[in-house]
N, CA, C and O of each residue as an XYZ file, in Angstrom:
692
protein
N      91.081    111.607     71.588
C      91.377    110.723     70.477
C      92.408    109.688     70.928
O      93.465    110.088     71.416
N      92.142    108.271     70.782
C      93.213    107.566     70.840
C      94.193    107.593     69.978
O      94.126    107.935     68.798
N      95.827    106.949     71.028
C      96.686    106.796     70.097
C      96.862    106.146     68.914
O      97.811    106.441     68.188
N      96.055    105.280     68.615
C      95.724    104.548     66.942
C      94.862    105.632     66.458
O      95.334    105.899     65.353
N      93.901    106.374     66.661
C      93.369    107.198     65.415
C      94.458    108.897     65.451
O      94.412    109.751     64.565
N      94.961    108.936     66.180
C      96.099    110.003     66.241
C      97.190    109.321     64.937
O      97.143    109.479     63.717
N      97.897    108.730     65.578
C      98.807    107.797     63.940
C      98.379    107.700     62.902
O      99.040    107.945     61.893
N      96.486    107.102     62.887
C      96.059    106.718     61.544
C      95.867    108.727     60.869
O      96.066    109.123     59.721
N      95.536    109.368     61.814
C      95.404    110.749     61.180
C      96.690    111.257     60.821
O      96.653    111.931     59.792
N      97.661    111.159     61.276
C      99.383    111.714     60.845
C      99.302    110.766     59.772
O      99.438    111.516     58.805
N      99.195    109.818     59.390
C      99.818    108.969     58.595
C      99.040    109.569     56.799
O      99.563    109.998     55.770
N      97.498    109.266     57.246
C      96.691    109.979     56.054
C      97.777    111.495     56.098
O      98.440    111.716     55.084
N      97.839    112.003     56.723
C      98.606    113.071     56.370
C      99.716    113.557     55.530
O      99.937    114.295     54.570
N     100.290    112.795     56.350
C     101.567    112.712     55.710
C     101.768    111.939     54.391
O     102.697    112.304     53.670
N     100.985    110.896     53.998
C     101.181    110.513     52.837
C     100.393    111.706     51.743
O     100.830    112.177     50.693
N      99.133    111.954     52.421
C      98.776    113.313     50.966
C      99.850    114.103     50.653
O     100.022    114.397     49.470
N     100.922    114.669     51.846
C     101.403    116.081     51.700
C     102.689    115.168     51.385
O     103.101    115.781     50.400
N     103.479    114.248     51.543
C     104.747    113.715     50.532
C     105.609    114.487     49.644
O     106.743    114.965     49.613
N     104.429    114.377     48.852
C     105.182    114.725     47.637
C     105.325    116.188     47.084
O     106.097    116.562     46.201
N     104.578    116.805     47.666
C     104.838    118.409     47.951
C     105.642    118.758     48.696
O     106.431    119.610     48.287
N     105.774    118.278     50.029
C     106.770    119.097     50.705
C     108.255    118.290     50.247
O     109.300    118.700     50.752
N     108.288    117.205     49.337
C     109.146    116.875     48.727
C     109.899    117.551     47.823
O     111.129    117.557     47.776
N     108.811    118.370     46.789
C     109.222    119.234     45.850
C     109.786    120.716     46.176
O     110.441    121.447     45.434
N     109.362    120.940     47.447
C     109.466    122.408     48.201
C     110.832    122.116     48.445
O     111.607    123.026     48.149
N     111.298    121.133     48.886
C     112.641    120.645     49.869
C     113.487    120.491     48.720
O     114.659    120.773     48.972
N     113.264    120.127     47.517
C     114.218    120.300     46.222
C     114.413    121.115     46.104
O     115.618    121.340     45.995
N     113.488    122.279     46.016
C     113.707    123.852     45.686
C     114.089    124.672     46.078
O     114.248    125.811     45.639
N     114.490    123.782     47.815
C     115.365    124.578     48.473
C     117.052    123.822     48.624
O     117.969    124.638     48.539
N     117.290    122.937     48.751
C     118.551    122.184     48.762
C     118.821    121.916     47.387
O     119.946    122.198     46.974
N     117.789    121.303     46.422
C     118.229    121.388     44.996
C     119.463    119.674     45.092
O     120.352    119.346     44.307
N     119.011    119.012     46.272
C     119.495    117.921     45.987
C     118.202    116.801     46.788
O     117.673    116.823     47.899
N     118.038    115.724     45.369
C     117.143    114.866     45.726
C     117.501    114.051     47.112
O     116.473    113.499     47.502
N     118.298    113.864     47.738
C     118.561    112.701     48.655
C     118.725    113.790     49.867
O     118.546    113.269     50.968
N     118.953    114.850     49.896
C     118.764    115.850     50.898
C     117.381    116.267     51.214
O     116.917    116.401     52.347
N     116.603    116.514     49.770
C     115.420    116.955     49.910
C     114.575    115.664     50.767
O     113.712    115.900     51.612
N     114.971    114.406     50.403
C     114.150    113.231     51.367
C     114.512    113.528     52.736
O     113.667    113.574     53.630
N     115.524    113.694     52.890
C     116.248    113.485     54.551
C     115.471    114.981     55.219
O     115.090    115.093     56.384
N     115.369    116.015     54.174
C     114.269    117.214     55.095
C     112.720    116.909     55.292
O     112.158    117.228     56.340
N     112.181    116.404     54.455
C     110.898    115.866     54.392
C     110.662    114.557     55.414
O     109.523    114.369     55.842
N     111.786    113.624     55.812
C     111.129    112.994     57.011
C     111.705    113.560     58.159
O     111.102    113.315     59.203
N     112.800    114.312     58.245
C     112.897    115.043     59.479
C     111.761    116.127     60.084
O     111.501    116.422     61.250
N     111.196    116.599     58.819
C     109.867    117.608     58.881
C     108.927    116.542     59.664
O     108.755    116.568     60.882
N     108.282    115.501     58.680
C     107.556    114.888     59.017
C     107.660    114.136     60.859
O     106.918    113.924     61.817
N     109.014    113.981     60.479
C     109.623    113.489     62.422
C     108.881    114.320     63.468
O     108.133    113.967     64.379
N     109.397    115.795     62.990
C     108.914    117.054     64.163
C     107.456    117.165     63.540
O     107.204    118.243     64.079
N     106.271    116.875     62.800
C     105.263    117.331     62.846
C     104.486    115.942     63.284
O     103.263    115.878     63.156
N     105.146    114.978     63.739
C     104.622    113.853     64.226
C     104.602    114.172     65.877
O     103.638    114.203     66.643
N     105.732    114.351     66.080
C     106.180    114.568     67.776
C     105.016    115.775     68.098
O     104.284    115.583     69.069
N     104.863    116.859     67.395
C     103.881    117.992     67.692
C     102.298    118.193     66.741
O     101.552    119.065     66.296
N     102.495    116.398     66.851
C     101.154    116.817     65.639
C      99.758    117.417     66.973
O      98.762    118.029     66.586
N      99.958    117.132     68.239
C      98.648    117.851     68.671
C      98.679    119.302     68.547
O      97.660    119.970     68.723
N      99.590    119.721     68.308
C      99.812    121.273     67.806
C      99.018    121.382     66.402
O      97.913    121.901     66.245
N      99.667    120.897     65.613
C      99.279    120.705     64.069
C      97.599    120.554     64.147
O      96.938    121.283     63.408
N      97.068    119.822     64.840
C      95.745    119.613     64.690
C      94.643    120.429     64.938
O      93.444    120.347     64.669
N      95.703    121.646     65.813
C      95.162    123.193     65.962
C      95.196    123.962     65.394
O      94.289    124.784     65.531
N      96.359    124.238     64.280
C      96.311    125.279     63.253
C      95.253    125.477     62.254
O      94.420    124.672     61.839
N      95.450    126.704     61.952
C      94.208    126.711     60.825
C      94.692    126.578     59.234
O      94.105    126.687     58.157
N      96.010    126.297     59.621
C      96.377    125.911     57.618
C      97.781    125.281     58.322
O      98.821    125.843     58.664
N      97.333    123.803     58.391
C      98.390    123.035     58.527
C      99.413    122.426     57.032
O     100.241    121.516     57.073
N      99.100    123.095     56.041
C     100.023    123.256     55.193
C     101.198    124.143     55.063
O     102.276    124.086     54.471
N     100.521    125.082     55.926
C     101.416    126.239     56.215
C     102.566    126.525     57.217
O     103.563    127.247     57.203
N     101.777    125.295     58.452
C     102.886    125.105     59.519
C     103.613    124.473     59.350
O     104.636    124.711     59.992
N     103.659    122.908     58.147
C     104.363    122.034     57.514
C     105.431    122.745     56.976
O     106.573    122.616     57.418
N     105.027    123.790     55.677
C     106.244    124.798     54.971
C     106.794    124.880     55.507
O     107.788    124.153     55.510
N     106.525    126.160     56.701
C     107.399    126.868     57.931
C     108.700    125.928     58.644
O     109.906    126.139     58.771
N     107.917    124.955     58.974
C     109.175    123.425     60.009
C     109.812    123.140     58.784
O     110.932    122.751     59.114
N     109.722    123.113     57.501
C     110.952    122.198     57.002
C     111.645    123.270     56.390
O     112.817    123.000     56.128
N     111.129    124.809     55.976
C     111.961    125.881     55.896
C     112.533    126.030     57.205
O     113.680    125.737     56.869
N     112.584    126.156     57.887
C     113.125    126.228     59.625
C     114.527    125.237     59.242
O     115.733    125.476     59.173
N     113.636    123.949     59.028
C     114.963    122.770     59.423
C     115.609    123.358     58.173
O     116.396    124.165     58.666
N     115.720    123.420     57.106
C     116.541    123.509     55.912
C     117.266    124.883     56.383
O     118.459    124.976     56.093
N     116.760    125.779     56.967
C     117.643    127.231     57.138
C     118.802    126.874     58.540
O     119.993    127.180     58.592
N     118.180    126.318     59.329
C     119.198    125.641     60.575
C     120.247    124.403     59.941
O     121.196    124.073     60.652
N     120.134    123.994     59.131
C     120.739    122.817     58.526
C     121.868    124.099     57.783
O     123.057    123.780     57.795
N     121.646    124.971     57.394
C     122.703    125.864     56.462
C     123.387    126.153     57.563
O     124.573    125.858     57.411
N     123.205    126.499     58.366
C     124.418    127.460     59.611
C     124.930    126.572     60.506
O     125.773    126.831     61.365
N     124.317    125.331     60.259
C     125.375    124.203     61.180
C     126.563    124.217     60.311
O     126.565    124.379     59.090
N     127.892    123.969     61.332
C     128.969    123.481     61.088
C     128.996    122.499     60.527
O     129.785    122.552     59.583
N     128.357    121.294     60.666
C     128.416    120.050     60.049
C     127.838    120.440     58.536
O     128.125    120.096     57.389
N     127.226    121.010     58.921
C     126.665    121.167     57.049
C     127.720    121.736     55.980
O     127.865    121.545     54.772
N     128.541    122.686     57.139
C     129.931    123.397     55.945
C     130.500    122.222     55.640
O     130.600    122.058     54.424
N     130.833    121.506     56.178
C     131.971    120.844     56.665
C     131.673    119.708     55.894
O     132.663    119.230     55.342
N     130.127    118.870     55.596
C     129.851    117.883     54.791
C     130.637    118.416     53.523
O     131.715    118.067     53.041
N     129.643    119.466     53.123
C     130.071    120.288     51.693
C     131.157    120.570     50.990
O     131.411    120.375     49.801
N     131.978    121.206     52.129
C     133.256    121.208     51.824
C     133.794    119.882     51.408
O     134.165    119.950     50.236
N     133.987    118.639     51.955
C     134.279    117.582     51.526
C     134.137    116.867     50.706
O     134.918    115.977     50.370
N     132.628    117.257     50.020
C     131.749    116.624     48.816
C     132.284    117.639     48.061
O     131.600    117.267     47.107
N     132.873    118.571     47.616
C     133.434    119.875     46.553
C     132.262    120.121     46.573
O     131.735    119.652     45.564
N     131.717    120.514     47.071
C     130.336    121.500     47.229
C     130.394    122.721     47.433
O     129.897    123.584     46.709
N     131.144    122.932     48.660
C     131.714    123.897     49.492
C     131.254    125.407     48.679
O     130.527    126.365     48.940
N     132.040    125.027     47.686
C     131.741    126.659     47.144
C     130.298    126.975     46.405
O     130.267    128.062     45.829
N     129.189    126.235     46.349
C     128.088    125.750     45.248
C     127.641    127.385     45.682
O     126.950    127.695     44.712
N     127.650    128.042     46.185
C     127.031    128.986     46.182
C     127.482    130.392     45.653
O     126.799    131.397     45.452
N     128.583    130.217     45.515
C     129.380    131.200     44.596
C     130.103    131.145     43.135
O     130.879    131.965     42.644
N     129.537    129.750     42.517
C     130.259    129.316     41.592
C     129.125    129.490     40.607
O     127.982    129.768     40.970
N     129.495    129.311     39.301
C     128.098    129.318     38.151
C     127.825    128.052     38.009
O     128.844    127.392     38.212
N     126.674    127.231     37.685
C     126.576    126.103     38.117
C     126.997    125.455     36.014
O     127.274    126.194     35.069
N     126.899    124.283     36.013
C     127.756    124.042     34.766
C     126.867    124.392     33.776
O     125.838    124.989     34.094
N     127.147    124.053     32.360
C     125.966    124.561     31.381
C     125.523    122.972     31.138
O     126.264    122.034     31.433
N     124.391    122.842     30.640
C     123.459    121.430     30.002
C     123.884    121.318     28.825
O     123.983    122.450     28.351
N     124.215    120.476     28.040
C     124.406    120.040     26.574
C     123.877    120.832     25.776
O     124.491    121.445     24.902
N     122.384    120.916     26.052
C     121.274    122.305     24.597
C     121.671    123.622     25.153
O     121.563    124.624     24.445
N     122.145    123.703     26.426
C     122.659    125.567     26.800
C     121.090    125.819     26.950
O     120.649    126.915     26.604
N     120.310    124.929     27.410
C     119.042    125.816     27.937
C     118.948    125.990     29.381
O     119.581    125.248     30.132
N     118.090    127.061     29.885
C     118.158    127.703     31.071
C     117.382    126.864     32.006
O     116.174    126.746     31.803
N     117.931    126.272     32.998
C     117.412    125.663     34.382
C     117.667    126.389     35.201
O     118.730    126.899     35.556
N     115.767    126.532     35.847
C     116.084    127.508     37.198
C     116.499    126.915     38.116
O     117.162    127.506     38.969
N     116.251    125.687     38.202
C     116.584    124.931     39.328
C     118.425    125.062     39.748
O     118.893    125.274     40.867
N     119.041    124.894     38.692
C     120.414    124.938     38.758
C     120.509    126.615     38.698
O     121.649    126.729     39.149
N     120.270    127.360     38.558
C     120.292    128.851     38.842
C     120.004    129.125     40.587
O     120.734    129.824     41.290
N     118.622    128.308     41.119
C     118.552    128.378     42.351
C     119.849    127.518     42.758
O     119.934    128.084     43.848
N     120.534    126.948     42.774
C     121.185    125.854     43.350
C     121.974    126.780     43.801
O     122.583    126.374     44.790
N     122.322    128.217     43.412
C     124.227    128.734     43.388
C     123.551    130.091     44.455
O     124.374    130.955     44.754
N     122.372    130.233     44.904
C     122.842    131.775     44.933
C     122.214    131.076     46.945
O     121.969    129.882     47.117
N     122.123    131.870     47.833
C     122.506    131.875     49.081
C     121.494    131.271     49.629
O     120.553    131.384     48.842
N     121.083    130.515     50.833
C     120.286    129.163     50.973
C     118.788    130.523     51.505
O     117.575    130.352     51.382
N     119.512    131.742     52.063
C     118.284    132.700     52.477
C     117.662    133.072     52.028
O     116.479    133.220     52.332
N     118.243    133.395     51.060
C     117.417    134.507     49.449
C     117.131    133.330     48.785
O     116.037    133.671     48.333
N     117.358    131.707     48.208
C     116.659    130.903     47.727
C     115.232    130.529     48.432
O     114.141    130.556     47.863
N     115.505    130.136     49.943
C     113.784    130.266     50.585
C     113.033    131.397     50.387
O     111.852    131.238     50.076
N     113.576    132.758     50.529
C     112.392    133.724     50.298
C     111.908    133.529     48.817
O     110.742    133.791     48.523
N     112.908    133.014     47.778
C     112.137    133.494     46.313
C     111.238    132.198     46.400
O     110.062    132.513     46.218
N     111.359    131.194     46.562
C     110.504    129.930     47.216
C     109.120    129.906     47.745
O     108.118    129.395     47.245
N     109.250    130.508     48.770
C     108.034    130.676     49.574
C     107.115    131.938     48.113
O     106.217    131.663     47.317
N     107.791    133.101     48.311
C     107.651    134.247     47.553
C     107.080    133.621     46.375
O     105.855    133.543     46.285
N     107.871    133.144     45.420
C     107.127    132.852     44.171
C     106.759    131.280     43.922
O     106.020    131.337     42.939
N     106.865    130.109     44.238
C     106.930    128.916     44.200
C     105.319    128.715     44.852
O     104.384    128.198     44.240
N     105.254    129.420     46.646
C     103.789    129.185     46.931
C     102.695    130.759     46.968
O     101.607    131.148     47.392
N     103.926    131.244     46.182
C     102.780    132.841     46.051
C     102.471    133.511     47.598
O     101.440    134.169     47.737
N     103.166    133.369     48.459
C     103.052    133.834     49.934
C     103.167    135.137     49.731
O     103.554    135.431     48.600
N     102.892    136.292     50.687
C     102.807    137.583     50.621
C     104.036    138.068     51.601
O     104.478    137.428     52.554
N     104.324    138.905     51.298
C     105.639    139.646     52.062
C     105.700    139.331     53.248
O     106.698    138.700     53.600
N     104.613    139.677     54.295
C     104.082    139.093     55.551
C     104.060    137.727     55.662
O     104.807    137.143     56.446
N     103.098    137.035     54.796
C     103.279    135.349     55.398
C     104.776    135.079     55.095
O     105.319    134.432     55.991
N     105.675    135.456     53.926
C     107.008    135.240     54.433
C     107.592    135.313     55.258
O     108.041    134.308     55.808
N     107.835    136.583     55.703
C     107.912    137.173     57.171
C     107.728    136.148     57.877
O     108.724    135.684     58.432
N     106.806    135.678     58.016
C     106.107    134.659     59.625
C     106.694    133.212     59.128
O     107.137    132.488     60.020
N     106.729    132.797     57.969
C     107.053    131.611     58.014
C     109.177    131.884     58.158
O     109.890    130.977     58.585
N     109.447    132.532     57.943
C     111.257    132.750     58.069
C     111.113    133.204     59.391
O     111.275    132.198     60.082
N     110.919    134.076     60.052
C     110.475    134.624     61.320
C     111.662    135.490     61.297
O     112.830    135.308     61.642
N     110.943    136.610     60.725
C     111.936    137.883     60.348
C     111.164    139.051     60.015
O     109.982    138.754     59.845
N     111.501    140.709     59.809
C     110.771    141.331     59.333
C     110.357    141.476     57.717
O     110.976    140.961     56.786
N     109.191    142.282     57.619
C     109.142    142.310     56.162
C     109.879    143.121     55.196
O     109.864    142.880     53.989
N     110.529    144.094     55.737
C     112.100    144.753     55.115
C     113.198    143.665     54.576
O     113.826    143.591     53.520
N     113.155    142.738     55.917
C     114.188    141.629     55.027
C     114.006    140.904     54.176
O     114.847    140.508     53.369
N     112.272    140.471     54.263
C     112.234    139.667     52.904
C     111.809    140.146     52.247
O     111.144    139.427     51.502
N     111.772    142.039     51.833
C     111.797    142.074     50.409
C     113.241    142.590     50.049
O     113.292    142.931     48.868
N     114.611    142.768     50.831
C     116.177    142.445     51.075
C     116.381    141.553     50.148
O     116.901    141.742     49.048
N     115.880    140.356     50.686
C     116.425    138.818     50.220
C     115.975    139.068     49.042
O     116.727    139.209     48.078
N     114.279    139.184     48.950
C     113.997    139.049     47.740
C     114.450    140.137     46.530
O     113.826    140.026     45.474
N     115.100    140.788     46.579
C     115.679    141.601     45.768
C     116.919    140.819     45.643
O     117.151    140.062     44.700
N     117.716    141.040     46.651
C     119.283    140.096     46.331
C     119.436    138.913     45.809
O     120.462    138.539     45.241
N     117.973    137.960     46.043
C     117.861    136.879     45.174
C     117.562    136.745     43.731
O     117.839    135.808     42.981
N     116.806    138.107     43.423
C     115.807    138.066     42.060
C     117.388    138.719     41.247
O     117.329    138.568     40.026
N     118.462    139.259     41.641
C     119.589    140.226     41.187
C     120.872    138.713     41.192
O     121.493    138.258     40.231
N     120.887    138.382     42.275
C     121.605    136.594     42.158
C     121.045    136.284     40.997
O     121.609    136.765     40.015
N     119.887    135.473     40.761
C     119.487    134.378     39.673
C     119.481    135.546     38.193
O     119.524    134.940     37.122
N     119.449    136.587     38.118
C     119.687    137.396     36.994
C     120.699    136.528     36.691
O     120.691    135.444     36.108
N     121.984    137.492     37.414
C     123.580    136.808     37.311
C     123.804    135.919     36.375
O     124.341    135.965     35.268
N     123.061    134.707     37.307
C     123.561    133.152     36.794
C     122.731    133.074     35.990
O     123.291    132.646     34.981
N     121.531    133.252     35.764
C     121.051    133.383     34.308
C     121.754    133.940     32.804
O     121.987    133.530     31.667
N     121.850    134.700     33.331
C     122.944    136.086     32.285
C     124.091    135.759     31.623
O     124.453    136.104     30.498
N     124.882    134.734     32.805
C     126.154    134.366     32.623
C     125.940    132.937     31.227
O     126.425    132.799     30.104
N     124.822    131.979     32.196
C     124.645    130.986     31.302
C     123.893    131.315     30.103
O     123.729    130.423     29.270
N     123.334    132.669     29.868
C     122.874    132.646     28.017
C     124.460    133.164     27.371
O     124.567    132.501     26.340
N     125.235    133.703     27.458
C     126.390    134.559     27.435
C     127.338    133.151     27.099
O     127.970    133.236     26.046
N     127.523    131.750     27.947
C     128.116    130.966     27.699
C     127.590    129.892     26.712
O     128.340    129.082     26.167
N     126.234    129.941     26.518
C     125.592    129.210     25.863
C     125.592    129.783     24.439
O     125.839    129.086     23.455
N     125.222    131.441     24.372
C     125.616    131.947     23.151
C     127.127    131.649     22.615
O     127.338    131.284     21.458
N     127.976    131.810     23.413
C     129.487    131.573     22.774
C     129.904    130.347     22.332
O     130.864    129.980     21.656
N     128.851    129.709     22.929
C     129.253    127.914     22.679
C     129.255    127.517     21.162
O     130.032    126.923     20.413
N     127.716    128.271     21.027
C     127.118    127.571     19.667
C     127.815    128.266     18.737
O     127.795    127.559     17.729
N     128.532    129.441     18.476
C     129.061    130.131     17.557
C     129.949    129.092     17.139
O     130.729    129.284     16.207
C-alpha cells in the first residue's frame, strides 16, 4: 500500500473513532481538555504503528488499550503529580467532589475522586462491557486484580455517592 492510501486509511479512521475514544478519555481523566490531549496522543501512537493496527482483529480494541496505557502512564509520571498539585487538584482523588445546585447524583464527578486504576477497570468493565479477561489484557495485569480494582472501585463510588445523597438530603431540609 502506498504512503497516500496508508494516511487516507488512518485518517478515515481516526475521524470515525474521534469521538468515542474522546468520550472513553473523559471517563477516565474526567477533564475535557485532558481527554483531547489523550485522544491525539493515542491517535499519534496508532498512526506511528498503524501497520500493526491494520493486523489486529478488533482495532477498536487496540485503540482502548493505547489510550488506557497512555492515561495509566500519564498517572505515575511525576509531572502529572506535580501539574496537579499546582492546579489544587492534587488531592482530587481523596476529596468528595462538590455538590450541583439540584443535589443530583453525577457519576461522572463520583468517577472523578476515586483512584485513576480502579476508575479504568470500572470503565473498561462497565462503560464497554469487557469481561474480566479482556480487562486483564487491555490493563496488562491478572484477573484477580481486576476484579481487586473492581471491587475497590464499585466500594469508592458507593462512598462518594453516599456522602453526596447525605449532603444533598441535609441541604434541602
Amino acid at each position: 500500500m502506498s504512503e497516500h492510501g496508508r494516511d487516507e486509511e488512518f485518517r478515515e479512521f481516526a475521524e470515525s473513532r474521534a469521538d468515542w475514544l474522546r468520550k472513553v478519555a473523559f471517563l477516565l481523566c474526567c477533564d475535557r481538555h485532558r481527554a483531547d490531549d489523550l485522544v491525539q496522543e493515542t491517535l499519534t501512537k496508532l498512526y506511528v504503528q498503524w501497520w500493526r493496527m491494520r493486523r489486529v482483529e478488533n482495532p477498536d480494541g487496540y485503540a482502548r488499550a493505547v489510550l488506557v496505557n497512555i492515561f495509566l502512564a500519564e498517572q505515575r509520571s511525576a509531572w502529572q503529580r506535580l501539574v496537579l498539585r499546582r492546579s489544587g487538584r492534587a488531592g482530587a482523588e481523596v476529596q468528595a467532589p462538590p455538590t450541583d445546585p439540584e443535589g443530583s447524583l453525577d457519576l461522572r464527578r463520583a468517577l472523578a475522586v476515586i483512584p485513576a486504576r480502579q476508575r479504568a477497570t470500572l470503565v473498561l468493565r462497565y462503560f464497554h462491557d469487557l469481561t474480566i479477561e479482556q480487562t486483564a489484557d487491555v490493563l496488562g495485569c491478572s484477573a484477580g486484580n481486576v476484579k481487586s480494582q473492581t471491587s475497590r472501585g464499585l466500594q469508592a463510588l458507593r462512598r462518594v455517592l453516599d456522602t453526596r445523597s447525605v449532603t444533598a438530603a441535609g441541604r434541602t431540609l
